[in-house]
C-alpha positions as CSV (number, residue, x, y, z in Angstrom):
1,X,85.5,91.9,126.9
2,X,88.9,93.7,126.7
3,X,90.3,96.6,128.0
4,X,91.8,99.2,126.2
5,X,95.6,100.2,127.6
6,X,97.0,103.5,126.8
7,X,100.6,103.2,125.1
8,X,101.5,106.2,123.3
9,X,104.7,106.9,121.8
10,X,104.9,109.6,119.4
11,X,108.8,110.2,119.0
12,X,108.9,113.0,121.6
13,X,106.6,115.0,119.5
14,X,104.1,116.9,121.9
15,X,100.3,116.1,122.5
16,X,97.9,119.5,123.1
17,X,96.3,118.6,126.6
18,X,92.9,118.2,124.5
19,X,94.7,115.0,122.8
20,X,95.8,113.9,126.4
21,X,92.6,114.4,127.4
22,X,91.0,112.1,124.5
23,X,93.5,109.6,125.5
24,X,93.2,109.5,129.0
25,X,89.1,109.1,128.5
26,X,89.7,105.6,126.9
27,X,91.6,104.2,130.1
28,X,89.6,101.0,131.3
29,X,86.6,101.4,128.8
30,X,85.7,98.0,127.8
31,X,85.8,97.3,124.0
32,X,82.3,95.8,122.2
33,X,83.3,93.0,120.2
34,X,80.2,92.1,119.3
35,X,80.8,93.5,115.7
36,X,83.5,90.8,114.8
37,X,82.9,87.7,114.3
38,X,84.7,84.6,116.7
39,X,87.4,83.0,114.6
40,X,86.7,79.2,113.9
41,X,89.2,76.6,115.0
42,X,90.7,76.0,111.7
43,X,91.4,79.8,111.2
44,X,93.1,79.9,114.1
45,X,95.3,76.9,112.9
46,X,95.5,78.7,109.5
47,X,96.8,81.7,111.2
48,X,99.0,80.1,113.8
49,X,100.7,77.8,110.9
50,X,101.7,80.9,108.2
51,X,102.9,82.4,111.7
52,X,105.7,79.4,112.1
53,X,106.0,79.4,108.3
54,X,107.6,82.7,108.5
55,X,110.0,81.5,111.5
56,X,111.9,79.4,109.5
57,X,112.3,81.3,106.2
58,X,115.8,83.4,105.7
59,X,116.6,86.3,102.9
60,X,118.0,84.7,100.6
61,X,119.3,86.5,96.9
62,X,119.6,85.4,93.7
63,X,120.6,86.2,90.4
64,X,118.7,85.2,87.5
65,X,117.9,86.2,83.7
66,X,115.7,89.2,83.9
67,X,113.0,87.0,81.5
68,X,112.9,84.4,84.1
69,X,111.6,87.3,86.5
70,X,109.8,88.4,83.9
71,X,108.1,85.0,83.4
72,X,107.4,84.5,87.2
73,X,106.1,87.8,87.2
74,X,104.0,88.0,84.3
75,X,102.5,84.5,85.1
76,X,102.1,83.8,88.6
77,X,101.4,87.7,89.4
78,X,101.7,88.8,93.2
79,X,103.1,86.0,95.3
80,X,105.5,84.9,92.2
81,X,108.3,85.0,94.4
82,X,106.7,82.3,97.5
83,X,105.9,80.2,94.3
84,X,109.7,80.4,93.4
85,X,110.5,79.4,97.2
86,X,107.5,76.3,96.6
87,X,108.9,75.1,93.7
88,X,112.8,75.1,95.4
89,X,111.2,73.4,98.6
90,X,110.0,70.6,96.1
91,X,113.0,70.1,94.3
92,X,114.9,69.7,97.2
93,X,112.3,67.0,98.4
94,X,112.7,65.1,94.8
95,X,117.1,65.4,93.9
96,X,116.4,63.1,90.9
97,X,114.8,65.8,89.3
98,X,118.2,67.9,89.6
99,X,120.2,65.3,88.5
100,X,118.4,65.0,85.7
101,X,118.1,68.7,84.0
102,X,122.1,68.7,85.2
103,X,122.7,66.2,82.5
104,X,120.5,68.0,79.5
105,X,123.3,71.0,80.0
């Protein structure tokens, strides 16, 4: 079990001794865990690998056609813009491919 440890900050706005009060009754009081199921060891490699994943991504900006966006958008829906980053990762794994729409222009 875990313990519960009081940090409270409510930029310097004032807490009515009854809120205090409140707070200073959950000091120590174990927490029941019992409710939540143990994480297996694959979703805790899951978690820990989109955790470095994020490490080594930068802002980054671009400008494109506002109907490739739009296609992005419309077609891969929420996450369209990690697809983008996906499909740039692979590229830059395969340069043949780059070389070759280079030549169509």
């Amino acid at each position: 079990m875990g313990t519960v440890h009081r940090v409270v900050n409510f930029n310097n706005h004032s807490l009515s001794e009854e809120s205090v009060a409140r707070l200073n009754a959950l000091d120590d009081r174990p927490i029941d865990y019992s409710d939540i199921p143990e994480l297996t060891d694959q979703e805790v490699a899951d978690i820990k690998r989109k955790m470095d994943e994020g490490k080594n991504r930068q802002m980054f900006s671009l400008r494109l056609q506002k109907k490739t966006i739009e296609w992005w958008r419309d077609t891969i829906g929420a996450g369209y813009s990690t697809a983008m980053g996906k499909l740039l990762d692979e590229a830059r794994r395969h340069p043949e491919w780059i070389m070759e729409s280079l030549k169509s222009r």
